[in-house]
C-alpha positions as CSV (number, residue, x, y, z in Angstrom):
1,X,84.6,144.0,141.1
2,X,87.4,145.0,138.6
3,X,88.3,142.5,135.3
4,X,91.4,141.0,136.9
5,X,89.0,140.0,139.5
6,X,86.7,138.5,137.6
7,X,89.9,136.9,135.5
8,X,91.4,135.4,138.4
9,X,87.7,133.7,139.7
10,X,87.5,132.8,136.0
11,X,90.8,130.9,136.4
12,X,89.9,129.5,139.6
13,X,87.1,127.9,137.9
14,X,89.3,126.2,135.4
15,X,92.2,125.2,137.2
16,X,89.4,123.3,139.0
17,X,88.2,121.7,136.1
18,X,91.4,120.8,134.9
19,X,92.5,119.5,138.3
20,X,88.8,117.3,139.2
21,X,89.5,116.0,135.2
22,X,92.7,114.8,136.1
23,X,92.1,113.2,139.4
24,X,88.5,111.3,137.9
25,X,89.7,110.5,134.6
26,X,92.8,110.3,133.6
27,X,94.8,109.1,137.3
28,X,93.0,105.7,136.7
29,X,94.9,104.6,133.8
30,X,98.2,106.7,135.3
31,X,97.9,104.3,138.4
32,X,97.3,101.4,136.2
33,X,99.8,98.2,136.2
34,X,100.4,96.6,132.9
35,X,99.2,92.7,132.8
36,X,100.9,90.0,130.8
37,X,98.5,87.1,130.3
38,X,99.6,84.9,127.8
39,X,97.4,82.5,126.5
40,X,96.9,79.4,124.5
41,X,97.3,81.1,121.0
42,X,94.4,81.8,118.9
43,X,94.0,81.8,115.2
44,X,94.9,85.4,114.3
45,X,94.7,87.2,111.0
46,X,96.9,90.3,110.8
47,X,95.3,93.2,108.6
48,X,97.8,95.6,106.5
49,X,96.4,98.4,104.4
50,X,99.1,100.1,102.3
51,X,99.2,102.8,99.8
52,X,102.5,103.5,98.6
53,X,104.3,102.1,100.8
54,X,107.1,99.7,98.8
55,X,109.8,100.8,101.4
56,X,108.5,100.2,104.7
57,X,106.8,96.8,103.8
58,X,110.6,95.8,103.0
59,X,111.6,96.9,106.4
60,X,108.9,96.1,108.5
61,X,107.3,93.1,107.3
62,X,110.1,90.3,108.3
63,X,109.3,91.6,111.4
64,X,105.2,90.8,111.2
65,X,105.9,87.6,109.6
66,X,108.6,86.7,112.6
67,X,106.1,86.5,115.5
68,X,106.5,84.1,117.9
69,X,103.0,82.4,117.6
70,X,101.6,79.3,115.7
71,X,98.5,80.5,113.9
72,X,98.3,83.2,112.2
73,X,98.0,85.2,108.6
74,X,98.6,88.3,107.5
75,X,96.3,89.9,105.0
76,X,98.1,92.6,102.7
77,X,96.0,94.7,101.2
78,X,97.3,97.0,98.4
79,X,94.9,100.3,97.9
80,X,95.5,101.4,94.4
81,X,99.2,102.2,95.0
82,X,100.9,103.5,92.1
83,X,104.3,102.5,93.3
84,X,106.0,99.0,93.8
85,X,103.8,98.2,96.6
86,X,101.7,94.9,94.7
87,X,105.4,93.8,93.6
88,X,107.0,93.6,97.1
89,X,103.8,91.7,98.6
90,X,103.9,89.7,95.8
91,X,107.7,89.0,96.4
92,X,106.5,88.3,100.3
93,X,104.1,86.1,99.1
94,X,106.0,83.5,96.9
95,X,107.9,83.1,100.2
96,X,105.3,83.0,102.4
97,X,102.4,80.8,102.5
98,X,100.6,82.3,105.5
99,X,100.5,85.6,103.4
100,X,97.1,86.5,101.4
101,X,96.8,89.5,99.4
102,X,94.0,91.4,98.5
103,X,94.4,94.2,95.1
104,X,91.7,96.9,95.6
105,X,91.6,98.9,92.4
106,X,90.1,102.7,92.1
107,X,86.4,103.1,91.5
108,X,85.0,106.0,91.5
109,X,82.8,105.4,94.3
110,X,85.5,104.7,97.1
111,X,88.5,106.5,95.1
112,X,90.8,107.5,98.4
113,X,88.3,105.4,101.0
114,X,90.8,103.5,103.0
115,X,88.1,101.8,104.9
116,X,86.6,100.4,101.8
117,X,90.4,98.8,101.1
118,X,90.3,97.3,104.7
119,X,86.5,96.3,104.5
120,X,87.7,93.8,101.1
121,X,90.7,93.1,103.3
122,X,88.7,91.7,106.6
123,X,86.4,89.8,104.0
124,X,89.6,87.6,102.8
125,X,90.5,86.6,106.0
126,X,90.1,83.4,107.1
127,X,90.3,83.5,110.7
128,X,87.7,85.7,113.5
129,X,90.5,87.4,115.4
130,X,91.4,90.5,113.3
131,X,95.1,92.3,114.4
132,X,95.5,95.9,112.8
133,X,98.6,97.7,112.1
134,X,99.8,100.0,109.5
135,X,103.0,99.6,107.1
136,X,104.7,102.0,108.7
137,X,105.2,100.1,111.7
138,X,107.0,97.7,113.4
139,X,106.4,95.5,116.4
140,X,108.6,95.9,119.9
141,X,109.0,92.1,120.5
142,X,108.4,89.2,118.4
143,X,105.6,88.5,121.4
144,X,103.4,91.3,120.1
145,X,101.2,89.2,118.8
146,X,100.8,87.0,121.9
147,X,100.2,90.1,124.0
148,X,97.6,91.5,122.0
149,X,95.6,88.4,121.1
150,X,95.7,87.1,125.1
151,X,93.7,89.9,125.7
152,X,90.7,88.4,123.5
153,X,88.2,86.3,126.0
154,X,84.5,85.3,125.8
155,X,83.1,89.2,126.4
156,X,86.3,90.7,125.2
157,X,86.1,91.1,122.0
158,X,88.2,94.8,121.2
159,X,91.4,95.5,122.3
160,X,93.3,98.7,122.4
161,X,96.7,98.6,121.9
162,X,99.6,101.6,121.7
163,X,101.0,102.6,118.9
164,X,104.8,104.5,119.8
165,X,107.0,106.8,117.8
166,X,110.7,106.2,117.5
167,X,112.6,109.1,119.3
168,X,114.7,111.4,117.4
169,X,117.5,113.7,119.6
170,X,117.8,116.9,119.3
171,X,114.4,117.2,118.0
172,X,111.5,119.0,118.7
173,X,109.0,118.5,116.7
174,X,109.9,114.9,117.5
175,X,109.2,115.4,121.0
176,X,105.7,117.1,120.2
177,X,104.5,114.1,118.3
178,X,105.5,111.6,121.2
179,X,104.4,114.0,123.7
180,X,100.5,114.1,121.6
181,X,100.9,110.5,121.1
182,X,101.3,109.9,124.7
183,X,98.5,112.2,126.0
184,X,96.2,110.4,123.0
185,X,97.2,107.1,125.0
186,X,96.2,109.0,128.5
187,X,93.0,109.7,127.5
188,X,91.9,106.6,125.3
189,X,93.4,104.1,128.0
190,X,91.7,106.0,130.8
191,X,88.1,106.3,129.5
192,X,88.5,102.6,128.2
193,X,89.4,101.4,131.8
194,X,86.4,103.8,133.3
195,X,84.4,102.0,131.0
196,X,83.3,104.5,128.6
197,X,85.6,103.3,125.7
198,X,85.7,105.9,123.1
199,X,89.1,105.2,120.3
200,X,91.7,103.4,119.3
201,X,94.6,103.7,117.0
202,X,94.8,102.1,113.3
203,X,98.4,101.3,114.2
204,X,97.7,98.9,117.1
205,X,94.5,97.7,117.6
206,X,92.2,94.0,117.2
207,X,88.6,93.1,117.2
208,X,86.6,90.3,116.1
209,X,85.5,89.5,112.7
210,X,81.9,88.7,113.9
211,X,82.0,92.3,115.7
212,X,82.6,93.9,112.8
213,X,80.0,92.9,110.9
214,X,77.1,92.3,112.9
215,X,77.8,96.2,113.6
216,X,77.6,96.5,109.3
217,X,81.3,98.0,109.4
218,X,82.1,101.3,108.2
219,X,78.8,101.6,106.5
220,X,77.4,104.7,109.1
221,X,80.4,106.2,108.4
222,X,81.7,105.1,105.2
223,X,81.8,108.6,103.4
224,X,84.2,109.8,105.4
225,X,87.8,109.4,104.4
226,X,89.0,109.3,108.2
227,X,87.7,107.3,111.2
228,X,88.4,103.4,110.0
229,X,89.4,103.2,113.9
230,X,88.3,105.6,115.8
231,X,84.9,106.3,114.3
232,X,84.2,102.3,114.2
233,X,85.5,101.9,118.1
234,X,83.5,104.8,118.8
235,X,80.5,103.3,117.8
236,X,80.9,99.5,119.0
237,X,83.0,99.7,122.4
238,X,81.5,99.3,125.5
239,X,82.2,98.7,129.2
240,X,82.1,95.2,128.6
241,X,83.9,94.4,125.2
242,X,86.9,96.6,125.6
243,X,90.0,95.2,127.0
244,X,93.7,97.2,126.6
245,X,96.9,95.9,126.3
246,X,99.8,98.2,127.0
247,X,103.0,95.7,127.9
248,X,105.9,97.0,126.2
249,X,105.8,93.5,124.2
250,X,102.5,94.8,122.7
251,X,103.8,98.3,121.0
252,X,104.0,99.0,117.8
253,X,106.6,101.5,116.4
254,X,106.5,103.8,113.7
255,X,108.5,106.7,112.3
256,X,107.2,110.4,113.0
257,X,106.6,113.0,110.8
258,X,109.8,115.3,110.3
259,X,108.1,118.4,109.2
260,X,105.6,120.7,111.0
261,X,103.5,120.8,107.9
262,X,103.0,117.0,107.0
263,X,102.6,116.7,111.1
264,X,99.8,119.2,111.0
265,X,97.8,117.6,107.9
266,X,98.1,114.3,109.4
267,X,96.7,115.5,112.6
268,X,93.8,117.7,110.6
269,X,92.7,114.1,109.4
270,X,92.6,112.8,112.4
271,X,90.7,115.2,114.3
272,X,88.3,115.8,111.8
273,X,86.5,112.6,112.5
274,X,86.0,113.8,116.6
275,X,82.7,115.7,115.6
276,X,81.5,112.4,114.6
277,X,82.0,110.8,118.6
278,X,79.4,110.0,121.1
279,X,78.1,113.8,122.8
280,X,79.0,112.4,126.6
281,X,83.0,111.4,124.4
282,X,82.8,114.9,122.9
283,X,81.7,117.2,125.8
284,X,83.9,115.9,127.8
285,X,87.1,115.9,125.5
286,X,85.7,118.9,124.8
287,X,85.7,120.5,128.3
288,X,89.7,118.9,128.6
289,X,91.1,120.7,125.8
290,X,88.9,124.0,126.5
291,X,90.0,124.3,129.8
292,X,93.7,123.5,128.8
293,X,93.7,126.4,126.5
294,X,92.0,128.9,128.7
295,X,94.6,127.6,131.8
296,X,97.1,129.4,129.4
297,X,95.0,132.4,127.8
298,X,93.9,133.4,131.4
299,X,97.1,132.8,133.3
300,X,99.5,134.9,130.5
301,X,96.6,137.1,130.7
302,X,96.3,137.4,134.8
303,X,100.3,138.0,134.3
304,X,100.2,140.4,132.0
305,X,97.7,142.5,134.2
306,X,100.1,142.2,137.6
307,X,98.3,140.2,139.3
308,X,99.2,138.7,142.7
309,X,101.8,136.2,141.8
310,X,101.5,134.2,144.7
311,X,98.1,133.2,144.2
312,X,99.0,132.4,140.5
313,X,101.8,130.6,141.3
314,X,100.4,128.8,143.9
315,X,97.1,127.5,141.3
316,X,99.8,127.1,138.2
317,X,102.2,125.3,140.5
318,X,99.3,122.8,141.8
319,X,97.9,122.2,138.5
320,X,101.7,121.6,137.0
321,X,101.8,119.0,139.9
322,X,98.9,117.3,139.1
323,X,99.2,117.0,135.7
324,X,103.3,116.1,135.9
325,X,101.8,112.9,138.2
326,X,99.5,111.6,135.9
327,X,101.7,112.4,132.6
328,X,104.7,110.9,134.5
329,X,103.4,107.9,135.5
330,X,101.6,107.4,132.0
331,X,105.2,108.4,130.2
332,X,106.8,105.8,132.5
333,X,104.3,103.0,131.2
334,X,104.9,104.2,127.2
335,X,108.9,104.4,127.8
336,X,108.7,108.1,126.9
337,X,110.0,109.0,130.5
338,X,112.6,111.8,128.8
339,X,109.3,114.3,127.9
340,X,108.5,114.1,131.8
341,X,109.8,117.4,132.3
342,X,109.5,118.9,129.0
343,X,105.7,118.5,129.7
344,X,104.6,122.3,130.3
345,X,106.4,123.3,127.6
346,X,104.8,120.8,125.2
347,X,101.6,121.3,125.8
348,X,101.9,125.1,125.0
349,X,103.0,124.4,121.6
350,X,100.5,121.3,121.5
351,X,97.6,123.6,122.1
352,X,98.2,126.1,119.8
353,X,99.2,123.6,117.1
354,X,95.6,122.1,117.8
355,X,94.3,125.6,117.9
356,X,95.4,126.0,114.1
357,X,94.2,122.8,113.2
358,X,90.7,123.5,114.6
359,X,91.2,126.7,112.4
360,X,92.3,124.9,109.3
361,X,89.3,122.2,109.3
362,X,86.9,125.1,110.0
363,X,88.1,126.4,106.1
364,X,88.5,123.6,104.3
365,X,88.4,119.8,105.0
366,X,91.2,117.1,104.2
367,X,90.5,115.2,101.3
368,X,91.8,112.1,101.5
369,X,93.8,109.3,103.8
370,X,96.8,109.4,101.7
């Protein structure tokens, strides 16, 4: 048996994997319908960490404070920023009596801990229904509130949201965030609905107060700088507490990253926290974005060595296929349908960019949230 034989059985194997992945995990959320519920509205308290961010609590606050729903607060919590950040939540705050802030100062202890700001911040509030979102972002419909919150019942008590990325033409890097963002989504809404919850995102996400604590917070986890939703999602969720809401109401929208290398050092904070998951979360992310990245290693490599291109073709094309149904239907939920086609392309450049993260974190770690 010569090596492009053994290659070609080798990529057999993993177009397989790739394929039954596709087809168990993620074609259930893909196939999904979003669900508008609305409810009687509950008492909700919305929680906002910021560090330096003067400018986009400007922007996007109006926005928080316009939602379409009777009951509700919105904790502000500044985290040592050493801009104008207290003095424009101050300003908000003379205005707005449904607005409570909460002025962490650096100590030693938690210098850089974003979860011990938000931990102070989820003590103020008054109410059990916690809304998180970052402020860098603004909400798609003044019923984001009311989508999110109907979602709460008597056993669910987390719910996932999305959290988009404004599109930018003519960009690339641009599309490579969305196109991340949006495979993120795939998986997170995909194990949640399979029952085997496993993330959510900082930028769009609710649980209750009572959760949070009689699971003592952050405290497992408190050392590290990354993780307040993931890591704490990771550790609570379950088949019968999680609920996701992905009507377009429900988004939240932020601005990307417009360099490569802030991009990549946000990412390398993210991913850092992943160790830290469930084993059955991280084999099995694990065997996704392995087999991903040996799909292209093996079939450059198979081309390379002049193999018969009509069986490569003919696994590439049905993999392509697969994966365009699942990321096409998900992209049409998300209202990214323009990186549909740009797909293939994107994910080469998304696994090598993760491949130099995994890299970078291997030689040093990222220090802090901001």
């Amino acid at each position: 048996m010569n090596i492009s034989t053994i290659l070609f059985s080798a990529f057999i194997a993993i177009v397989s994997i790739q394929i039954i992945y596709y087809l168990s995990f993620l074609f259930s959320f893909a196939v999904k319908r979003a669900e508008t519920r609305l409810k009687k509205n509950i008492p909700i308290s919305i929680i906002i960490c910021a560090k330096n961010e003067a400018e986009n609590l400007k922007k996007n606050l109006p926005f928080i404070l316009n939602q379409d729903y009777s009951t509700f607060e919105v904790v502000l919590v500044n985290d040592s920023s050493w801009d104008d950040t207290l003095d424009v939540m101050k300003g908000f705050a003379e205005k707005n009596s449904n607005i409570k802030l909460v002025d962490v100062k650096t100590i030693e202890t938690f210098w850089g801990n974003k979860k011990y700001a938000l931990t102070l911040g989820i003590k103020a509030s008054k109410h059990d229904f916690l809304v998180f979102t970052d402020a860098d972002c603004l909400p798609n419909s003044t019923k984001w509130l009311n989508h999110i919150s109907s979602n709460f019942s008597n056993q669910k008590s987390i719910v996932l949201g999305y959290g988009a990325y404004t599109k930018k033409g003519f960009s690339f890097l641009n599309k490579l965030i969305r196109f991340e963002t949006v495979m993120t989504a795939l998986q997170y809404f995909s194990y949640a609905n399979l029952g085997l919850p496993y993330m959510g995102v900082g930028r769009n996400m609710a649980y209750r107060k009572e959760l949070f604590f009689n699971n003592s917070g952050f405290n497992n986890h408190m050392s590290l700088k990354s993780g307040d939703d993931d890591l704490f999602v990771n550790k609570v969720a379950d088949n019968k507490n999680t609920s996701t809401c992905f009507t377009k109401e429900s988004f939240t929208i932020s601005v990307p990253k417009t360099s490569y290398k802030s991009w990549i050092l946000q990412k390398r904070r993210h991913v850092s926290t992943a160790k830290f998951y469930k084993p059955l979360h991280k084999f099995m992310l694990g065997l996704f974005y392995t087999s991903q990245l040996l799909f292209w290693i093996l079939g450059i490599l198979l081309f390379t060595l002049s193999f018969p291109w009509e069986w490569l073709t003919a696994l590439i094309s049905l993999r392509f296929i697969i994966q365009l149904l699942c990321f096409g239907l998900t992209a049409k939920k998300l209202n990214e349908i323009d990186l549909i086609f740009l797909a293939p392309i994107l994910e080469f450049f998304l696994i090598l960019s993760q491949l130099s993260i995994f890299i970078a974190n291997l030689i040093s770690k990222p220090k802090h949230w901001k």
